[in-house]
N, C-alpha and C positions, 0 to 999 in steps of 0.2 A: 961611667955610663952617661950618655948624650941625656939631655932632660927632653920631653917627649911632653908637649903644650896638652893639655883639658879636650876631649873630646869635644866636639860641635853639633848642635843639635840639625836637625833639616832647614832651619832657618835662621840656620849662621851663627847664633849664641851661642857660647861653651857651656857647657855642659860638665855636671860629674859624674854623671850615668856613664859606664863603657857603651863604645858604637856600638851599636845595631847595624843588624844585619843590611848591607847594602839593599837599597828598594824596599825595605820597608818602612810602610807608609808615606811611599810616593807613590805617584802615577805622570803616567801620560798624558798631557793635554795640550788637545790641538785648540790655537787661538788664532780666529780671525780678526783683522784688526778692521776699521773706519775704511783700511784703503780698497778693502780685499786681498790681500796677502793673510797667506795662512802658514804657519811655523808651529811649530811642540815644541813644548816645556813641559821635563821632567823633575815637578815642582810636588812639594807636601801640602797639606789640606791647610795651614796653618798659613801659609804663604797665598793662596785663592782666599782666605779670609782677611788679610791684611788690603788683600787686593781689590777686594768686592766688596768689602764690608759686609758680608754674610754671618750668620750665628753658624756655629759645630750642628745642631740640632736642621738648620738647612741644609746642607754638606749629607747628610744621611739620606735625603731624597734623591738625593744622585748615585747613589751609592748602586751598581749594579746586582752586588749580592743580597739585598733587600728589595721586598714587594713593597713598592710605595703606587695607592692609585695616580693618575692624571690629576695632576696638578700646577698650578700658576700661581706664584705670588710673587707680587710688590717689594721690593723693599727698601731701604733709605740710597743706596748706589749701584743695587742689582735686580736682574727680573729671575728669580728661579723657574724651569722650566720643563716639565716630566711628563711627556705624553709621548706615549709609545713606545717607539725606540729612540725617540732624541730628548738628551737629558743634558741642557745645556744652564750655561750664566752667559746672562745679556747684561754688561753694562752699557754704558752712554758712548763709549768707541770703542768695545770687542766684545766678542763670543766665544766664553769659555765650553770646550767642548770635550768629554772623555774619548781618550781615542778608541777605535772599533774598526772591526773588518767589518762588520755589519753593510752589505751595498745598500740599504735605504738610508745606512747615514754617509755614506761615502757622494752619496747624489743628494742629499739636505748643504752637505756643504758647498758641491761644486754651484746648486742653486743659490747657496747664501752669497757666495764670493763674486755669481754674476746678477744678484739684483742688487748689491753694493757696488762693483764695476760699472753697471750699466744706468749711472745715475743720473737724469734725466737726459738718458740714452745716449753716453759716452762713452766711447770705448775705452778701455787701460788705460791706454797711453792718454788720451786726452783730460783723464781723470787727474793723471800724475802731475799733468799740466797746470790743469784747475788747481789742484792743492797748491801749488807753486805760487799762486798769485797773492801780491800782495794785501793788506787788509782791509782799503777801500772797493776793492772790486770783489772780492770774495761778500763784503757785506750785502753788493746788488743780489748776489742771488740766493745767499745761504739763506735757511728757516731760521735757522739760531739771531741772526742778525735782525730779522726782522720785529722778532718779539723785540731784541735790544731796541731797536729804534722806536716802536713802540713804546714801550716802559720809560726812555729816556723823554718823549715829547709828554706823557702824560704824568709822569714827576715834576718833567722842568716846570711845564705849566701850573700844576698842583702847589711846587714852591712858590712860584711866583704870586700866584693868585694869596699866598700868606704870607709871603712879604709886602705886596701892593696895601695890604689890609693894615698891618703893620705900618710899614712904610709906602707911601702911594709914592713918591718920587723912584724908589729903585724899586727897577727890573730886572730879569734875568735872561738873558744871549741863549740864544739856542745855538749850537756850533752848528755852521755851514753846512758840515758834512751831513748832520742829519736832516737839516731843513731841507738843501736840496733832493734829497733822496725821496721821489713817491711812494708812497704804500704801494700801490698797484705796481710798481716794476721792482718789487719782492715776490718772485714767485715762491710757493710754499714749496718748503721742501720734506718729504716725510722725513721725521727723525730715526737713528740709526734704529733706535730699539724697536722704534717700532716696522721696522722693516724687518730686523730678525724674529721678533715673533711674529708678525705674516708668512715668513719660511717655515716656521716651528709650524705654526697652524693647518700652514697650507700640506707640509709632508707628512702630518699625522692623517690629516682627511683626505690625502691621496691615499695611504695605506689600507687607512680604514675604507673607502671608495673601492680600492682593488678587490679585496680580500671578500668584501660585500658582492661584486663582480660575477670573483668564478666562482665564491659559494652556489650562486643565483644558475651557475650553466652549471654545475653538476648536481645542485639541490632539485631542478625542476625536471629533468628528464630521469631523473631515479625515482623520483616521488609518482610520475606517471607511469612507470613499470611497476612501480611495487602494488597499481591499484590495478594492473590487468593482470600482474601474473602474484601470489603472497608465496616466497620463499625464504628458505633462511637466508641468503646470500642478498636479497635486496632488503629483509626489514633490517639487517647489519648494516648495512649503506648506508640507509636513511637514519639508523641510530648514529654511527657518526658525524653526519651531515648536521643531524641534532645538536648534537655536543657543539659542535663549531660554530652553531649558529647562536647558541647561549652565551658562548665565552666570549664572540664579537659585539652580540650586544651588550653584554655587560661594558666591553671596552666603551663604546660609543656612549653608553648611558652615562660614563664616568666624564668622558670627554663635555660631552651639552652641558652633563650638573654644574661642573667647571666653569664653564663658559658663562651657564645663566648663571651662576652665583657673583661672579666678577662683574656682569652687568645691572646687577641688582645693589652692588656696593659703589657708590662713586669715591670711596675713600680706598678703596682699593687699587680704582683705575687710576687714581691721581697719584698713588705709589708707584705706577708704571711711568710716568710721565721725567725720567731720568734728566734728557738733556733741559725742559726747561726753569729743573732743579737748579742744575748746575747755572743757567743764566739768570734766572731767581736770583741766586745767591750771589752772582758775581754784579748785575746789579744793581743789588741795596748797597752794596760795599762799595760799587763806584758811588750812588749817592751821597751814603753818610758821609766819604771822603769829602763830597764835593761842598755839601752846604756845613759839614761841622766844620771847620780850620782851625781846630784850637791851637794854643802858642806850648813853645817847644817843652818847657815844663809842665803843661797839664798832660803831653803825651807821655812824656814819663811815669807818671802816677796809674797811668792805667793797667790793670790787674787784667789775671786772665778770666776772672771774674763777671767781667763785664763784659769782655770778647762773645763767654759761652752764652750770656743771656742776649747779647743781640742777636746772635745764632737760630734762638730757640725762638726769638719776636720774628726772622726772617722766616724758620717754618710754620710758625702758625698763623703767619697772615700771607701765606703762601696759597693762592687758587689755580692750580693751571685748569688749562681748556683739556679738554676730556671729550667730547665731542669726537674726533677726528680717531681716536680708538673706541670708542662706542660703534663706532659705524664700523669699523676691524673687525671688534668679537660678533657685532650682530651678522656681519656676513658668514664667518665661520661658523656661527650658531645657526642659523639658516643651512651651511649646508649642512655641516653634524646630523639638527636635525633631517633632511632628507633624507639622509644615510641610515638615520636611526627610521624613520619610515618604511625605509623598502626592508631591514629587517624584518620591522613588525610584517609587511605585508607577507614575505618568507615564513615567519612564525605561525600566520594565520592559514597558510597555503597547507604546512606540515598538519598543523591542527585539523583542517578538514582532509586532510588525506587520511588523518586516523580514526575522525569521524568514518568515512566511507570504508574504510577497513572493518573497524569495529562494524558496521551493518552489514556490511559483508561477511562477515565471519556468524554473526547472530543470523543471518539468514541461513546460511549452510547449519547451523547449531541446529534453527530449526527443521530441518528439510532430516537432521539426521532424526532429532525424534521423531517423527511423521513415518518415518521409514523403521524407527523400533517399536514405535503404537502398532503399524498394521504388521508387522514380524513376530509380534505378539499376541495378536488377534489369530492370526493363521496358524499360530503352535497350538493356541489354546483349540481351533478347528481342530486341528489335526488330533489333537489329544482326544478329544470326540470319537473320531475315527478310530484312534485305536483302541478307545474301550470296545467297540463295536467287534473289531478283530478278535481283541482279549477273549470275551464270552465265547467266539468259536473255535476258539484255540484250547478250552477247558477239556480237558478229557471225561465226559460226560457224556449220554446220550441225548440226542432231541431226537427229534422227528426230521428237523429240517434236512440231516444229513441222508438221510433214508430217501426223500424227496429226488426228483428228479434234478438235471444239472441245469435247467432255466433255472429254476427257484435260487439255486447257489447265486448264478450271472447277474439277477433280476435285485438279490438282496446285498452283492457288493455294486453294483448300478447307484441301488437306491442310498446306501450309505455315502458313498460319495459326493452323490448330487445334495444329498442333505448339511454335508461338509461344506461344499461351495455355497450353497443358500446360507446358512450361518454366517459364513466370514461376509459374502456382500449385504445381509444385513445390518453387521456390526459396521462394516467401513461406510455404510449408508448412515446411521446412527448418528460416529463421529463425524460427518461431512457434517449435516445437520444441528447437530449442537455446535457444529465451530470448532472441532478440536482437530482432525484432521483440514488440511487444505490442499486438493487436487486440481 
């Protein structure tokens, strides 16, 4: 019998567990990359956390068979991202996305792939071009570069100013490349993430936008039928109309909380700030290279002990600018809230149409006892009347019977008119005290 190698887990290790079932716990995920090209990978959760550097307890916010609210966070190499229906991972060069027939996400992507294509309004091909260029000309215009030349004039200077101190005879060369180069012909360039959470933003308050929309053109022409005509078939309407109008704002209220919570943390938005993480870290380590040279035996002796703590001296004295995504969330916060505005004003619209209902309805309430006050007054008349009958109905003698037939005509006359004088004295009564109103 052939020998038959250890099962492998979903990401590649052997394993002594028997396989599992094909596809499970994989999925689909479409990744767009820096260029705009978009491909799937049918990868395990375990392989997006190697990749992202995401916790398992992140991974559960994306998870479609869970209610997770609207939420954005930070984290050391990714942005998690769950509003609406787009439930994505932004790092610093792709956008990891679950795949979906869903067409508001089939349109967040074709819009993600063309405000990354259309980078300071290039088309594809000219993009593919640019990526092509070698690394002094890519510096004129990338953002990434800019901060580098930045950080590298304000170290070199910084060193030098403490070795001058030190030593006044040595100084230190600023390379060419950087001297020549102006700040000013760095144009800024937005960085990738935050270019995909502008799509993230922008297609959740487009939904919420729509949805707000034609609530608004079938909410207000129902809600004005049901104050001219009250049936069951339009307070059903408007009770729907209700319902839908709670459940979006609830959405939108989650989305603003979001937003102004993030702009209320600056150490949250500086979690978002990935790509000048990455150049952060890439230049302290050209630094230290540059000003420590130790000789070839003291590199030997170094531990990785030392490595982890310059690491952890590179994050914590790590500031990026934040600025440039403050003004991001406060614009989506601006519109959210509008959005969350014309709700309320929708909510307050429904409210007085129940107001006017309700008085409407208390009015007729009234109009019907007005109409069993005097339906009661008239029995109790009439109750009158027929004691009057009753007594000549008795089989007994009077006189009156014996009487001629005027006196009969003359004393059903007089009963009668006595009937009608009674009831318009009572309904004159109630008018006067206030109780009826005619």
């Amino acid at each position: 019998m052939a020998y038959s190698p250890p099962a492998a887990d979903e990401d590649g290790a052997p394993s002594s567990v028997p396989p599992r079932r094909k596809g499970f716990g994989r999925r689909s995920w479409q990744v767009v990359s820096e260029s705009g090209e978009s491909r799937y990978e049918d990868v395990g959760k375990y392989w997006i956390m190697r990749r992202t550097g995401l916790p398992a307890r992140d991974l559960r916010v994306l998870d479609p068979m869970l209610s997770y609210p609207s939420t954005i966070m930070g984290r050391e190499r990714a942005i998690v991202v769950n509003l609406e229906h787009i439930k994505a991972i932004i790092t610093a060069k792709e956008v990891f996305l679950l795949k979906s027939i869903n067409p508001l996400v089939v349109e967040f992507v074709q819009d993600l792939q063309h405000r990354i294509s259309s980078l300071h309004g290039m088309p594809p091909r000219q993009l593919k071009q640019r990526d092509e260029m070698d690394s002094d000309d890519k510096a004129d215009r990338s953002w990434a570069s800019e901060l580098l030349i930045q950080g590298l004039h304000k170290r070199t200077s910084q060193s030098s100013a403490e070795k001058n101190e030190t030593n006044p005879q040595t100084t230190v060369d600023i390379p060419e490349k950087t001297r020549d180069i102006p700040e000013a012909a760095c144009p800024k360039v937005v960085p990738f993430e935050f270019r995909a959470l502008e799509a993230c933003l922008e297609s959740a308050c487009k939904c919420l936008e729509s949805e707000t929309k034609t609530l608004g053109e079938e909410a207000y022409p129902a809600l004005d039928e049901l104050t001219t005509k009250i049936s069951t078939l339009n307070l059903e309407r408007v009770r729907q109309i209700k319902s839908r109008l709670v459940e979006i704002s609830g959405r939108a209220q989650k989305v603003r909380d979001e937003l102004e919570h993030l702009l209320d943390d600056d150490n949250d938005m500086a979690e978002m700030c990935l790509t000048e993480k990455l150049i952060a870290i890439s230049l302290d380590q050209a630094s230290l290279e540059e000003e420590i040279n130790p000789a070839p035996e003291e590199e030997d002796d170094r531990t990785e002990d030392s490595k982890s703590e310059k690491n952890s001296e590179i994050f914590s004295s790590f500031e990026p600018k934040i600025e440039e995504l403050e003004m991001l969330l406060e614009a989506y916060f601006a519109q959210t809230d509008g959005i969350l505005q014309k709700l309320l004003d929708m909510s307050d619209y429904v409210d007085d149409t129940e107001d006017c209902i309700n008085i409407m309805l208390d009015e007729t309430q009234n109009q019907l006892l007005q109409m069993g006050v005097m339906l009661s007054t008239a029995n109790m008349i009439l109750n009158a009347g027929i004691v009057v009958v009753g007594l000549f109905g008795m089989n007994i003698t009077i006189d009156l019977f014996d009487a001629p037939t005027i006196r009969f005509w003359g004393t059903v006359i007089g009963t009668v008119t006595g009937c009608i004088v009674l009831y318009l004295f009572a309904i004159g009564l109630g008018v006067k005290k206030k109780i009826i109103d005619i």
